[in-house]
Phi, psi and omega in degrees: 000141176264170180241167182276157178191151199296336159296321167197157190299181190209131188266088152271128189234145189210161164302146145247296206052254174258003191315328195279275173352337165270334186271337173311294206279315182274014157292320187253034136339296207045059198302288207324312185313310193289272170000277172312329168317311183269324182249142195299139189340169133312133194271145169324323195269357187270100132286022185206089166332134178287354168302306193280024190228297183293347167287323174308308172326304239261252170352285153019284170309268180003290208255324191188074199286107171260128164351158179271335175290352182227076164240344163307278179296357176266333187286331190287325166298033151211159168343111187284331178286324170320349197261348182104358226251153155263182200265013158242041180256347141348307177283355172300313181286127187200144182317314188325288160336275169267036160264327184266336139322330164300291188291255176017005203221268160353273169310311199278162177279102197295334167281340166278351195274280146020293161303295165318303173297330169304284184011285186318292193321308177329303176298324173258349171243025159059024180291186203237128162286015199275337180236156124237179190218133189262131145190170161263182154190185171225141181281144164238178210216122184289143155128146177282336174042085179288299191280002190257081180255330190105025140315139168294123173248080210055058206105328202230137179306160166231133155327134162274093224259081205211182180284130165199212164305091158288126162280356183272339185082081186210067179290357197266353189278141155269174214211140171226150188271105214229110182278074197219135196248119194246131159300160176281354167262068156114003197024096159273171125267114217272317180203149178240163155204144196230109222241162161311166175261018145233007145340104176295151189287305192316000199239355185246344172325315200276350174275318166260031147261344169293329182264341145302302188284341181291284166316304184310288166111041155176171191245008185277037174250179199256146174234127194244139176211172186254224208247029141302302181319343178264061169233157204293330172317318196288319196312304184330294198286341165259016178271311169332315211238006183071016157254194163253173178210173171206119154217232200249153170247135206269175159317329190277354174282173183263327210260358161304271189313335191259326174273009183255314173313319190263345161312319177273347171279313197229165172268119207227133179291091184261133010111122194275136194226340189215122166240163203212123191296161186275120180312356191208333171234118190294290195320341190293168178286149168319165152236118205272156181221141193233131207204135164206139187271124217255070192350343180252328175078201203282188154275337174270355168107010178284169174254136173229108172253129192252156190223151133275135188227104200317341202259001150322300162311312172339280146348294180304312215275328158313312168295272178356270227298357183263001188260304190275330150291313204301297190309323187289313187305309150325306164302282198325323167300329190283326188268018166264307178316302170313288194304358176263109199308344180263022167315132193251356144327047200267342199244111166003278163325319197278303177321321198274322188308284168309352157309285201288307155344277201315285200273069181227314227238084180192325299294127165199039140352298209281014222217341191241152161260077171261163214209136170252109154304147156207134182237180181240143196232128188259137147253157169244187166203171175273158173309309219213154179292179167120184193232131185292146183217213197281347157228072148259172206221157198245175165232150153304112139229166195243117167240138149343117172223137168230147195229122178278121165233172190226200194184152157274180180253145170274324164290330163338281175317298181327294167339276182338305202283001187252012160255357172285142176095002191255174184188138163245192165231162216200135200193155195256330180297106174304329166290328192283144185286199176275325211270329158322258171357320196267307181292339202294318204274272191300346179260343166255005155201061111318317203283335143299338198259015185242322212283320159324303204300317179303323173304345204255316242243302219235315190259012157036087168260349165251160344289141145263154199276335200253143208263326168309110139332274168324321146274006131273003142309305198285296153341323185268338174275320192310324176333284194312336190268332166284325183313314179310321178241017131276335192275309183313325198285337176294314162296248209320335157293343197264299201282326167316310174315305207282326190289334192265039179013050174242125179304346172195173158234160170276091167241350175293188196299170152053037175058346221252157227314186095231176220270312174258132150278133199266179177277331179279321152333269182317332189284336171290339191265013152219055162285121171120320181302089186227182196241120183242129206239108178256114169245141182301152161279334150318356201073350163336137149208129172249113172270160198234060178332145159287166169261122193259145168234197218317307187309308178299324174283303176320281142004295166296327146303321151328302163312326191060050172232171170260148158313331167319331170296336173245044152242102142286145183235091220246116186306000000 
């Protein structure tokens, strides 16, 4: 920014972009408050309080998420009060700085600090607690990170940043395991846990239905999970406890293989309970879901309801039949192999072994019938060296040569197609219908599985730049705090959309319509907005306020803000 001087005036121009609509929203937070509770005073020698350096992080994420060595130079392009900042705290700033506020986050307590601010959130946006929805995903991490062994750190345990189930298909990458749970109102995120990286899904439920329930303030609420949730410990203890569960029931049961087995046998009346437009093409067919309730439940005694879904079947028969080229395609490479004369194929045994490879990692054992042919294929060769003539003398010799063919099985097959599209769910809760059960589960988490996408996609928590255990723990709650206050700036446009019954806004490229607006949608259309401060060489200063135009006042009503939010008033 430049100064004024008495020779000649100075033009200061600073950003807004979407800053005023994020600070609307972490106001009735009350972060700053929250913040100072937890973290430590300001230190004399700290030119940048850890309160205004994790709020700044925090917007950082929101808007444009940057390395930490260039967060100094990204803050100076905006209003420093809009940023929490006083108005030379732009200049101020440095990775140091809020690399030593991350650890001040770290020491501090975090899950209460965490817990509070949802509390707030609950309370000031009215969310509704009757549901949540569970899931996972994974960070992964470039680097050997040598020292992220779960050593103590001041005191305090550390994550183990190590190989384990990458959900990115990145096995060669470590990892931590990142655990979060969204209401069915609007998928807010209530609550994370950021777990070792080889830490099983299965271990973590009954510690975040104890803090669902703590939030909530009662256990009658439903915890929607995917099928790590379905092991009899967890079920028990929230059966135990007065709650509810919804999940997946796996492939791995008994009672899967025993309802698949009476599916091929007998004819069973099911029943339509739902249709759902094709997820991708309007002019397509519905995808209608069918339900029967399955008269023996679990073994533990639980209700298990199976649903069918025609476009699931679809789905099944597509895999299959991709499975079973990929394997043919293989055999076909392998008997290029056999045909070749430099073949390291010489041996039965080595043929059925690969053989047995394709189809295990293919998988369609079940589905292909294959059979090794083999003859002897005869050469001659010479005795003795030399170059040969008319009494040189041959050796016979006879090698094995094999060749694969294959077949479907057609009973197989059959079989196989009179189980496709189904899936169950499995529940302790007796009132609830089948047709509840299916929306509560397929119309609600997705809405976890966007808020990860958000986490990857738009606030980019991978790579991370930072080699601190300890300051990526920390780093990883501001994370949890931008989600939290995208999905609210999010919530409130769609219900503010519904209550006021408009079917769409032009925020996409070209005006053109869209039905759900995302929080990175509203921040583009005011990307670009900014507030310009001229001072006279007289000493005179005139601000220039931006211009808003419909869409953005719209948007901002919409919001339940005034346009009077992008009037800065700059010192």
């Amino acid at each position: 920014m430049q100064k004024a001087s008495d020779s000649a005036p100075a033009l200061a121009s600073f950003s807004l972009d979407a800053l005023p609509v994020i600070n609307h929203f972490l106001e009735p937070l009350d972060l700053s408050t929250v913040l100072e509770a937890y973290l430590p005073p300001p230190h004399p020698r700290r030119r940048v309080p850890p309160v205004q350096a994790i709020g700044l992080l925090l917007r950082n994420l929101l808007l444009s998420r940057e390395p930490l060595y260039g967060i100094g130079a990204w803050a100076s392009r905006f209003e420093p009060s809009l940023l929490g900042l006083p108005p030379e705290g732009s200049g101020l700033l440095n990775d140091d700085q809020v690399g030593r506020a991350l650890d001040d986050l770290f020491d501090a307590d975090r899950s209460s600090l965490i817990l509070r601010i949802v509390v707030t959130a609950v309370r000031e946006f009215h969310l509704s607690l009757r549901r949540f929805h569970n899931d996972s995903t994974t960070v992964s991490f470039q680097g050997e990170y040598r020292e992220a062994d779960g050593r103590r750190v001041r005191k305090k345990p550390t994550l183990r940043i190590t190989f384990g189930h990458n959900k990115d298909h990145r096995p060669d990458l470590k990892q931590l395991l990142w655990s979060l749970t969204v209401t069915a109102d609007g998928a807010v995120p209530v609550h994370y846990q950021a777990l070792d990286g080889n830490t099983t899904d299965d271990q973590t439920h009954i510690a975040t239905w104890n803090l669902l329930r703590a939030i909530a303030g009662r256990a009658t609420f439903l915890y929607v999970a995917d099928s790590k949730l379905c092991t009899r410990p967890q079920m028990r203890y929230i059966q135990g406890h007065g709650g509810r569960f919804l999940t997946v029931v796996p492939a791995t049961r008994k009672e899967v293989g025993r309802f698949e087995e009476e599916v091929r046998k007998h004819t069973l009346p099911w029943e339509e309970v739902l249709r759902l437009p094709h997820p991708q093409r309007k002019e397509a067919p519905p995808d209608i879901f069918r339900a029967y309730e399955d008269p023996e439940g679990s073994v533990e005694g639980y209700r298990i309801v199976w649903f069918h879904s025609t476009e699931k079947e679809k789905r099944d028969r597509q895999q299959r039949q991709e499975m079973m080229d990929r394997a043919i395609q293989e055999l076909r490479d392998l008997n290029d192999r056999l045909a070749s004369p430099r073949t390291r194929f010489r041996k039965r045994a080595k043929v059925d072994e690969e053989i047995r490879r394709i189809l295990e990692e293919c998988p369609a054992s079940s589905w292909l019938e294959v059979e090794v042919g083999e003859r002897v294929e005869e050469s001659f060769r010479q005795a003795t060296r030399g170059r040969p003539g008319p009494h040189t003398k041959y050796r016979r010799l006879l090698r094995p040569r094999f060749q694969v063919t294959w077949r479907p099985r057609p009973e197989a097959l059959t079989e196989a197609e009179k189980t496709d599209g189904l899936f169950p769910l499995i529940t302790n809760d007796r009132k609830l219908g089948a047709k509840q059960m299916l929306r509560c589960y397929k119309l609600g988490q997705p809405g976890v599985e966007q808020r990860h996408h958000n986490l990857k996609a738009f606030h980019h928590v991978a790579p991370q730049y930072l080699k601190s255990v300890p300051r990526i723990e920390a780093f990883l709650c501001v994370y949890f705090l931008a989600l939290l206050v995208n999905a609210l700036i999010e919530r409130e446009m769609r219900r503010a959309m519904k209550r006021r019954r408009l079917p769409a806004l032009p925020l996409y490229p070209e005006g053109r319509p869209c039905k759900r607006p995302t929080t990175q949608q509203i921040f583009r259309i005011f990307e670009g907005l900014m507030v310009h401060q001229l001072t006279t060489t007289r000493g005179g200063r005139y601000v220039y306020q931006p211009k808003l135009n419909g869409l953005q006042k719209k948007v901002l009503r919409l919001l339940g803000m005034r346009p009077q939010a992008y009037r800065i008033s700059m010192g």
